[in-house]
C-alpha positions in Angstrom: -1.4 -73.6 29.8 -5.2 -74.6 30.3 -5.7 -74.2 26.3 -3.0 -76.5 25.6 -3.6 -79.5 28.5 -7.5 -79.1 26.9 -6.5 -79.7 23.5 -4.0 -82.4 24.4 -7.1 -84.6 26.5 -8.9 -84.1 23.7 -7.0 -84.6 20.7 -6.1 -88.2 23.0 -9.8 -88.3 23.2 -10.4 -88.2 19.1 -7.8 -90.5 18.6 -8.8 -93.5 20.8 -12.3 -93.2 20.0 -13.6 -90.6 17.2 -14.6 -86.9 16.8 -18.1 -87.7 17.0 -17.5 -89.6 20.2 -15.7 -87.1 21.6 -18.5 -84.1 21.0 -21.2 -85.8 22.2 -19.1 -86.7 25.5 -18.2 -83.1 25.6 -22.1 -82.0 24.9 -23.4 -84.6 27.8 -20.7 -83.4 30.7 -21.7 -79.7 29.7 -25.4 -80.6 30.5 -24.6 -82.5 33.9 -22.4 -79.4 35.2 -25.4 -77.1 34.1 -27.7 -78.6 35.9 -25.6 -79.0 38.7 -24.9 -75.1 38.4 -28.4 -74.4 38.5 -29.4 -76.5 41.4 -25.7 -77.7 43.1 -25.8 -80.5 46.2 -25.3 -77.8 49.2 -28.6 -75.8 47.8 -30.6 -79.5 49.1 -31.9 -78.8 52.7 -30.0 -82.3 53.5 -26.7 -81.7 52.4 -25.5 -80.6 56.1 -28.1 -81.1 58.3 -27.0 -81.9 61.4 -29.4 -84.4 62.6 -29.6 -86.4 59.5 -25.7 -86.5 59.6 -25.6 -87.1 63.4 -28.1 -90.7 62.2 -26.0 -91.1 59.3 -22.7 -91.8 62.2 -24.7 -93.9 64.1 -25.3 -96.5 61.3 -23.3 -99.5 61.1 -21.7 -99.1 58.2 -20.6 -95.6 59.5 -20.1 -96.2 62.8 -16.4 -98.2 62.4 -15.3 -95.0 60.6 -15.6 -93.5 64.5 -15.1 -96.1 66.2 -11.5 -96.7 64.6 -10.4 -93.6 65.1 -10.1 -94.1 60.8 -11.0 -90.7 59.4 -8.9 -88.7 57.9 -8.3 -85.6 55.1 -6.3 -85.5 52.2 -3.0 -83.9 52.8 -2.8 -82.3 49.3 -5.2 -81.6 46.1 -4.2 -84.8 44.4 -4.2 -87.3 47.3 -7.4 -88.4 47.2 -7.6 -91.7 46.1 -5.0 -92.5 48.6 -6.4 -91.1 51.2 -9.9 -92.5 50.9 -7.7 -95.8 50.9 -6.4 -95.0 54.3 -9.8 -94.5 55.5 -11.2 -97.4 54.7 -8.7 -99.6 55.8 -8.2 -97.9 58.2 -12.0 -98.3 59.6 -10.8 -102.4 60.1 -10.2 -103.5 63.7 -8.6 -106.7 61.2 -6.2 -105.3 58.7 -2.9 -104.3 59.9 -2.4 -100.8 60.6 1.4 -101.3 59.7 0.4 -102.0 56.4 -1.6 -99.1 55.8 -0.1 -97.0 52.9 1.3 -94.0 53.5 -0.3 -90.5 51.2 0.7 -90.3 47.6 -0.7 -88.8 44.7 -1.9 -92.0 43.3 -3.8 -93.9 42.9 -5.6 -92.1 40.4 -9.0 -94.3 38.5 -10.6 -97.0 39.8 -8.4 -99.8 38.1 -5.3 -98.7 39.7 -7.0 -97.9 43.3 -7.7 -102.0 43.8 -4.6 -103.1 42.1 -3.0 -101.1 44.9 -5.0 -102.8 47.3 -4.4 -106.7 46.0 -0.9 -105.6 45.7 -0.6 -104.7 49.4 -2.6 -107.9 50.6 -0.8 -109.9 48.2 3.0 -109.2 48.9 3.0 -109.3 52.4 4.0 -112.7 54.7 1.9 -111.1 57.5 -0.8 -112.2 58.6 -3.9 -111.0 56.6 -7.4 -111.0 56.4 -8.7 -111.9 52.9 -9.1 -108.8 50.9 -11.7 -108.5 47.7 -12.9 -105.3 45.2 -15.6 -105.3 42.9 -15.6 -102.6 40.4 -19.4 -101.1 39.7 -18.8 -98.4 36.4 -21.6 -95.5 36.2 -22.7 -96.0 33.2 -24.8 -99.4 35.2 -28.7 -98.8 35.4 -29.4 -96.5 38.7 -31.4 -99.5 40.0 -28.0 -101.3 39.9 -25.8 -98.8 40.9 -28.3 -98.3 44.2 -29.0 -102.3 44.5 -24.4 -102.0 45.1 -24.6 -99.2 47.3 -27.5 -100.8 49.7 -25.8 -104.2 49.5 -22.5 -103.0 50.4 -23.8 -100.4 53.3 -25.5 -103.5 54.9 -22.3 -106.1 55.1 -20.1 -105.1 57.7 -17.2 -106.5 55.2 -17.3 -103.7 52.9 -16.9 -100.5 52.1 -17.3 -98.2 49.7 -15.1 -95.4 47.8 -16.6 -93.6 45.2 -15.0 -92.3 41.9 -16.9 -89.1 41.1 -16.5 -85.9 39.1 -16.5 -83.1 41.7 -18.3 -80.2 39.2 -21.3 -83.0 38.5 -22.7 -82.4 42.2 -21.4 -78.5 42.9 -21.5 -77.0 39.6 -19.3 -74.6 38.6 -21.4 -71.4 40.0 -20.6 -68.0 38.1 -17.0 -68.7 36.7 -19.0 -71.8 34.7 -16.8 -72.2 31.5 -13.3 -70.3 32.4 -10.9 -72.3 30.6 -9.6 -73.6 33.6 -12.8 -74.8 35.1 -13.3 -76.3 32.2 -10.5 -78.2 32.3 -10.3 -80.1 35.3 -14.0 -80.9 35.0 -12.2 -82.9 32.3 -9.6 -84.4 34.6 -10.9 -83.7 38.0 -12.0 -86.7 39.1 -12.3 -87.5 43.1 -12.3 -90.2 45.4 -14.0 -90.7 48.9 -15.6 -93.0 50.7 -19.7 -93.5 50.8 -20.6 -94.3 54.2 -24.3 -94.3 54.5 -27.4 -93.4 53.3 -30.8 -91.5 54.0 -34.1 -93.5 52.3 -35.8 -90.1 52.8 -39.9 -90.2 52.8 -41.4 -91.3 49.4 -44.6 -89.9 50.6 -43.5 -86.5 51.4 -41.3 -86.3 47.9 -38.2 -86.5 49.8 -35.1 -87.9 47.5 -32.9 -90.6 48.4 -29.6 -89.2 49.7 -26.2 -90.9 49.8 -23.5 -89.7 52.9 -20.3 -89.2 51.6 -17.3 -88.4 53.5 -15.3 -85.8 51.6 -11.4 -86.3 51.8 -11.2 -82.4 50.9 -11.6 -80.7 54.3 -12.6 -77.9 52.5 -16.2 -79.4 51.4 -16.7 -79.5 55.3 -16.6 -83.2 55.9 -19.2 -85.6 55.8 -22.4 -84.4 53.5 -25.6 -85.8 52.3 -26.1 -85.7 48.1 -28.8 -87.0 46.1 -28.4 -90.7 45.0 -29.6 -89.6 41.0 -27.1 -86.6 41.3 -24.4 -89.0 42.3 -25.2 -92.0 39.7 -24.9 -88.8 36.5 -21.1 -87.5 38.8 -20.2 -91.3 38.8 -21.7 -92.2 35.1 -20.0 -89.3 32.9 -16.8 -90.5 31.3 -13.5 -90.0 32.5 -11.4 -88.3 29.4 -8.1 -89.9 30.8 -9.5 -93.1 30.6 -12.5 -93.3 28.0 -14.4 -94.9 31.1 -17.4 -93.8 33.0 -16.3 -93.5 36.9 -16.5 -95.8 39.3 -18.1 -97.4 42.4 -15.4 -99.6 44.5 -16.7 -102.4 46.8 -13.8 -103.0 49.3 -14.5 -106.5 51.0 -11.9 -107.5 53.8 -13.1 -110.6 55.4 -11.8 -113.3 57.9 -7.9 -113.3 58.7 -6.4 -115.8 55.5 -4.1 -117.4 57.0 -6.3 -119.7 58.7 
């Protein structure tokens, strides 16, 4: 089964760009997964620390997560878009909880995530509070993929879900190129929401580290990852869509209706 959905992505692959293309897309997601192999996100001494983490919920643009009662885990592999979703909005003392979509398997790239959203603030005759998204792709400078993350972390309007490939920040350990592995490192993008971040001590050679709040109860929660490791999981390109993945800024501001 693997073999076939593998050729099938990239046969789609060849045909809406070229085989060269394709290759070299193919050669720079093997690197990215073999150095996250080598030196994966839980091997940083950050990743679960529980005092960094226990500062990391005390920051504002953590702190609504809590204090709205707003987190929650994916149901099912497959949810995640959705569910990070439900997070967020649900992390606004503003947007109806009514409203709140219930968990589906979709949405699944970055595109259809804030369509879902506009759709839902857009169709309703309840009252609202004006909702905005701003799609930031990987393949942006890190400078301006940090400059959106420190921006957005700051403005108590937004939020921020992250479209990442899983494998690109916990490697694929010993079973590193099994067919199926291989696969959905080709397909398995995730969703979740970034909800803070760790500046880290220049002087002591300590890396920036972004929070983000895994929908997957089975990566433990929320966990600390370094920013450059999260720019190349956001940056590689998404097979399915011939896109890098995706930062979404989620801006819900005053009530619109006034």
């Amino acid at each position: 089964m693997f073999p076939i959905i593998l050729s099938l992505i990239l046969l789609k692959s060849i045909k809406k760009t070229s085989l060269r293309n394709t290759l070299s897309t193919l050669k720079e997601l093997r690197r990215i997964i073999g150095v996250a192999s080598k030196k994966p996100a839980p091997s940083y001494s950050q990743y679960q620390d529980k005092d960094l983490l226990a500062k990391i919920w005390k920051q504002p643009s953590a702190l609504p997560y809590v204090t709205q009662n707003a987190l929650e885990y994916q149901k099912r592999e497959g949810y995640c878009g959705r569910s990070t979703m439900r997070n967020m909005l649900k992390s606004y003392a503003s947007f109806p909880k009514a409203l709140i979509p219930e968990p589906t398997s979709k949405p699944a790239n970055p595109e259809s995530w804030a369509k879902v959203i506009h759709d839902l603030a857009e169709g309703n005759d309840e009252k609202m509070p004006l909702v905005e998204t701003k799609i930031v792709r990987g393949d942006v400078s890190f400078e301006e993929f940090m400059d959106t993350i420190r921006s957005a972390l700051i403005d108590p309007s937004c939020r921020i879900a992250v479209n990442y490939l899983r494998q690109a920040l916990f490697g694929f350990g010993s079973m590193s190129w099994l067919p199926g592995n291989y696969t959905l490192s080709l397909i398995g993008g995730h969703f979740s929401p970034i909800i803070g971040i760790h500046k880290g001590d220049a002087n002591k050679g300590e890396e920036c580290m972004i929070a983000v709040f895994d929908v997957n109860h089975a990566y433990g929660g929320a966990y600390l990852v370094s920013a450059r490791m999260l720019h190349e999981s956001v940056r590689v390109t998404d097979f399915t869509t011939q896109k890098s993945r995706a930062l979404v800024v989620l801006t819900v501001g005053d009530d619109k209706t006034q």
